[in-house]
C-alpha positions as CSV (number, residue, x, y, z in Angstrom):
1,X,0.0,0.0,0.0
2,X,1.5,3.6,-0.9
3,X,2.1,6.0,1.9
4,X,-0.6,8.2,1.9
5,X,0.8,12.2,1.8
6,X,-1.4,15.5,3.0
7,X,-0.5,18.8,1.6
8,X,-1.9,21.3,3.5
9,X,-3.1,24.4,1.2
10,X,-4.7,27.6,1.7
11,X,-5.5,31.2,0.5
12,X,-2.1,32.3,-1.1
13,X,-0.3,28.3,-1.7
14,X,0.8,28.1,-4.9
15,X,3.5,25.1,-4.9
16,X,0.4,22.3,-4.1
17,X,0.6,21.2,-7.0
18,X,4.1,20.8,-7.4
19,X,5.0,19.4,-4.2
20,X,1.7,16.8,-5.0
21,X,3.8,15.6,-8.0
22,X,6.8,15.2,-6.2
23,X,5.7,12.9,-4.0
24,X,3.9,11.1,-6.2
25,X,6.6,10.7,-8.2
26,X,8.5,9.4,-4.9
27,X,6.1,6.2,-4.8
28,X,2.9,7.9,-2.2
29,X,-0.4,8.6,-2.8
30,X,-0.5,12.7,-2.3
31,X,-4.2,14.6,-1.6
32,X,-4.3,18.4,-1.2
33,X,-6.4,18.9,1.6
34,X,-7.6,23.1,2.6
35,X,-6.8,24.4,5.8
36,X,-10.4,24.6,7.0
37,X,-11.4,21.4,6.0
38,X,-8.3,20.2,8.3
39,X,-9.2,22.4,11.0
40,X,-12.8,21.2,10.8
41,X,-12.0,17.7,11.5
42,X,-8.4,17.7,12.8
43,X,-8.9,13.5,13.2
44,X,-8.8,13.9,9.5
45,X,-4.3,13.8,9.7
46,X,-4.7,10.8,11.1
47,X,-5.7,8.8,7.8
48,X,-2.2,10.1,6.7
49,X,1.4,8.8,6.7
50,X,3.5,12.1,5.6
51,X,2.6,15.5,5.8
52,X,3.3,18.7,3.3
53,X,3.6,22.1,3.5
54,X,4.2,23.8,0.2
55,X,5.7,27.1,-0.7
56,X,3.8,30.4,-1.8
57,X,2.0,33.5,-0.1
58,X,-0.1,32.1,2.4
59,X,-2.6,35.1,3.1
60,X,-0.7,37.3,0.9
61,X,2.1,36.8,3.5
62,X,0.3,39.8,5.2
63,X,2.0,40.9,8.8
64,X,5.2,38.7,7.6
65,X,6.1,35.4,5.5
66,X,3.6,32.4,7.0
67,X,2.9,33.6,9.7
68,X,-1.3,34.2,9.6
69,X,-1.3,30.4,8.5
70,X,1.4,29.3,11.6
71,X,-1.2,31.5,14.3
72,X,-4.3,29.4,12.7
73,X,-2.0,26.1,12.8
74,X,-0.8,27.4,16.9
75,X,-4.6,27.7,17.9
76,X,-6.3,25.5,15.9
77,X,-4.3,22.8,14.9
78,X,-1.5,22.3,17.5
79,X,-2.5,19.2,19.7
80,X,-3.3,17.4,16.2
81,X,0.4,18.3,14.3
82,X,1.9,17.6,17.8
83,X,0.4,13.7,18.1
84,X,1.4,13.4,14.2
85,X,5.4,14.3,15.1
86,X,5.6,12.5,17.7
87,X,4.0,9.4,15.9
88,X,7.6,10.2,13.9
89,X,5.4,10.5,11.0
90,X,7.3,12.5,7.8
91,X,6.8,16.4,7.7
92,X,8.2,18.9,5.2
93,X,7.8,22.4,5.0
94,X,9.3,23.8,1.8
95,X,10.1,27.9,1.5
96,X,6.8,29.2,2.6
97,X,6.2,26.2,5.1
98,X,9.5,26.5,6.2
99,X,8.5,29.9,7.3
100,X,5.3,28.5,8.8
101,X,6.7,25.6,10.9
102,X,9.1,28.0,12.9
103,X,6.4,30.4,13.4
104,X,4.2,27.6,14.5
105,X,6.8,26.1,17.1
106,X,7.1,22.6,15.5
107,X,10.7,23.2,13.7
108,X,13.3,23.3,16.0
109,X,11.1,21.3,17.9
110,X,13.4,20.9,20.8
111,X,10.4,20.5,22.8
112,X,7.2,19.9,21.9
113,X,4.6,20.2,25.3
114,X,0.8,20.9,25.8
115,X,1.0,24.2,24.9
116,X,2.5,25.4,21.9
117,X,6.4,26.6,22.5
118,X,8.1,30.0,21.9
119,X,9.2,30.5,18.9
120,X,12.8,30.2,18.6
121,X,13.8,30.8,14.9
122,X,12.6,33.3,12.1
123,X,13.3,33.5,8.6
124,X,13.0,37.3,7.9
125,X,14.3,39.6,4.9
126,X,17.2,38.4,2.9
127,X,20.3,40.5,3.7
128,X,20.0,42.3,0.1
129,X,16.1,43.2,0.7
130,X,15.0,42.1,-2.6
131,X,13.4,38.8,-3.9
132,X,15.9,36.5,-5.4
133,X,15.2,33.5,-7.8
134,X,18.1,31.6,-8.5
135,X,19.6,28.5,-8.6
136,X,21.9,27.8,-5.3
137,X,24.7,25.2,-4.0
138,X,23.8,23.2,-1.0
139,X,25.6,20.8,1.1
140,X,23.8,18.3,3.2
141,X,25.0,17.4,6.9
142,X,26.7,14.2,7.4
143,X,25.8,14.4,10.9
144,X,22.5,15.3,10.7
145,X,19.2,12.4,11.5
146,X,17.5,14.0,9.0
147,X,15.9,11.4,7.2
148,X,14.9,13.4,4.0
149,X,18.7,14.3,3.2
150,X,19.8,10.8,3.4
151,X,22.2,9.6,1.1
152,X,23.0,13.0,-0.7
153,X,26.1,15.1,-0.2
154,X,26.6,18.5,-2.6
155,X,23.3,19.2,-4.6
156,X,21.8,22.3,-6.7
157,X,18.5,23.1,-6.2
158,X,16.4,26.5,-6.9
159,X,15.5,29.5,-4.4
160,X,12.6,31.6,-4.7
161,X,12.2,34.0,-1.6
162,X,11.9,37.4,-0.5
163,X,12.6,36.7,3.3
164,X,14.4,33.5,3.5
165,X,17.2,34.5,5.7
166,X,17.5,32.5,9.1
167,X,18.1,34.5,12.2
168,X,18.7,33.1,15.7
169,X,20.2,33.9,18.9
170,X,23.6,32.3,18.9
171,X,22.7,30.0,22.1
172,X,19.5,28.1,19.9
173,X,21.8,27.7,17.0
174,X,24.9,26.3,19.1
175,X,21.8,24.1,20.4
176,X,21.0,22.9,16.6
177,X,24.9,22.5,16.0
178,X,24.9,20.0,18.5
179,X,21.8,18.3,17.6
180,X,23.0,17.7,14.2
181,X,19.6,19.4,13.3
182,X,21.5,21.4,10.7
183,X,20.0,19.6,7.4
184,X,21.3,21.7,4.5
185,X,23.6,25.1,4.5
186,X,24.6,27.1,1.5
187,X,27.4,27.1,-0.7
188,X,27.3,29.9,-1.4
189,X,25.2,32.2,0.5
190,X,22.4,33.7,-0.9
191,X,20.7,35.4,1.7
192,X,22.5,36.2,4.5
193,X,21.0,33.4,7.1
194,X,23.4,32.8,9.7
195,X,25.5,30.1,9.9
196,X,24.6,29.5,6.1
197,X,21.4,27.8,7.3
198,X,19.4,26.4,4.5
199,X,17.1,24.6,6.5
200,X,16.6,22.8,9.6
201,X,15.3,19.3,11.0
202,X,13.9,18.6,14.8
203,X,15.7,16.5,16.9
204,X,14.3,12.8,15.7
205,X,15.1,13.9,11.8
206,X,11.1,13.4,10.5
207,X,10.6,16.9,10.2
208,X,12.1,19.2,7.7
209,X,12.2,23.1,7.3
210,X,14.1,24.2,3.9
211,X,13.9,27.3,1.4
212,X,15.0,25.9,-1.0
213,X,13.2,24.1,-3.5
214,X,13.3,20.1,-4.1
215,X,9.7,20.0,-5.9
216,X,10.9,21.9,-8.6
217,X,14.2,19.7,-9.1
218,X,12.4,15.9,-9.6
219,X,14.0,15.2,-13.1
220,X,17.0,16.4,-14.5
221,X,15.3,18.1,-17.4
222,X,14.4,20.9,-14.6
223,X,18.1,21.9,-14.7
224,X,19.0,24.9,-16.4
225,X,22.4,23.0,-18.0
226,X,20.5,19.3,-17.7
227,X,22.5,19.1,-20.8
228,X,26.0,19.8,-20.1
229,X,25.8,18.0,-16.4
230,X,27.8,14.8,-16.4
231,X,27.9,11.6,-14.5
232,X,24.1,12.1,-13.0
233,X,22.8,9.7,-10.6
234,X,19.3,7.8,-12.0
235,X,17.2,10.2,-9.4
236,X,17.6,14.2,-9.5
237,X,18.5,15.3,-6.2
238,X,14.7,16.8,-5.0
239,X,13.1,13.4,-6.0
240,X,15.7,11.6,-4.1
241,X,15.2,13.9,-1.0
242,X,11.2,12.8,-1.7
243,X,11.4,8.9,-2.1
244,X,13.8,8.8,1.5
245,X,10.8,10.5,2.9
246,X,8.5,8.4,1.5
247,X,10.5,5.1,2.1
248,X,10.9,5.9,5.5
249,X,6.9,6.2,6.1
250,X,6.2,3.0,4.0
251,X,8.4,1.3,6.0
252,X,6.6,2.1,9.2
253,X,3.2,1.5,7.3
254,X,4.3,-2.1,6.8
255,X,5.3,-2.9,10.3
């Protein structure tokens, strides 16, 4: 049986679609479920093994980037995301949802209570204060439990963002040093975050905050040079990033 995906959408997503395909493409079964159906019936993330969200403007990105849809997901949504974590179910958030899960609380997710935590992280204007859309360099953590980056080492993939750049005091990102929850830094930096951070897992590895984005890298073809790159693996690196994921969750499906 395929690993059943939700990706969460709402008012302003505009990477559903994409980030649907991806996973599809990755071997699960992918629905695009709307934010008030979910928090209608929040039971409702329970049929699922691996959770979405996708990049965009949620509410026009309004007050700052994601965070109207991480104050709906804080007050209306928390005890429902919290039991799906720590059921180490799959969870990405990709540019937008990046922004979203550390507004929320969930990413770094050192700990995850009753309540909702304090946000410890924010992704805020890039050091140039423009948008930029680009391709970047990334390099993956070797020492990281992220499950998502498994396997993969240097890899290209494409930015998109107007506030992308991470910004935390120095004690919570010593803390994520020694966590290994470091996923993925530039090389080079595009937007000033600190430390080069290109996004951020929580401490079991199942949840993953990152700019850039792996939806739009699935097939080679998506490269700007797809012709002039040599010795390419048989996956592109954001597909590969997808079918750990989704591997991971089938896995635990079978058990």
């Amino acid at each position: 049986m395929k690993p059943k995906t939700l990706i969460l959408r709402t008012a302003g997503t505009n990477c559903d679609a994409e980030l649907a395909h991806a996973f599809e493409l990755a071997g699960a079964s992918a629905e695009k479920v709307h934010l008030n159906r979910l928090v209608a019936e929040p039971t409702l993330l329970d049929r699922f093994d691996l959770l979405g969200i996708p990049g965009g403007f949620s509410y026009g990105d309004d007050i700052a980037a994601g965070s109207i849809l991480a104050g709906r997901l804080r007050n209306r949504l928390y005890a429902a995301l919290r039991a799906f974590v720590d059921a180490g179910k799959p969870v990405i958030g990709i540019c937008n949802g990046f922004q979203v899960l550390v507004k929320s609380g969930l990413l770094p997710g050192f700990e995850l209570g009753d309540t909702p935590p304090r946000q410890t992280l924010t992704l805020t204007d890039n050091a140039n204060p423009r948008f930029v859309d680009r391709w970047c360099g990334l390099a993956a953590e070797s020492n990281s439990p992220c499950i998502w980056t498994r396997g993969l080492n240097r890899l290209p993939l494409p930015i998109a963002h107007g506030e992308g750049r991470l910004v935390a005091a120095d004690e919570v990102l010593d803390q994520l040093e020694q966590n290994g929850q470091i996923a993925l830094r530039y090389d080079p930096n595009p937007n000033g975050s600190m430390r080069d951070i290109a996004g951020v897992c929580n401490p079991s590895g199942a949840v993953l905050g990152l700019m850039p984005h792996p939806e739009r890298f699935v097939d080679w073809t998506q490269h700007p040079h797809w012709t002039r790159l040599d010795d390419t693996p048989d996956a592109a690196p954001g597909l590969t990033l997808f079918a750990n994921a989704v591997r991971y969750a089938a896995d635990r499906v079978a058990v």
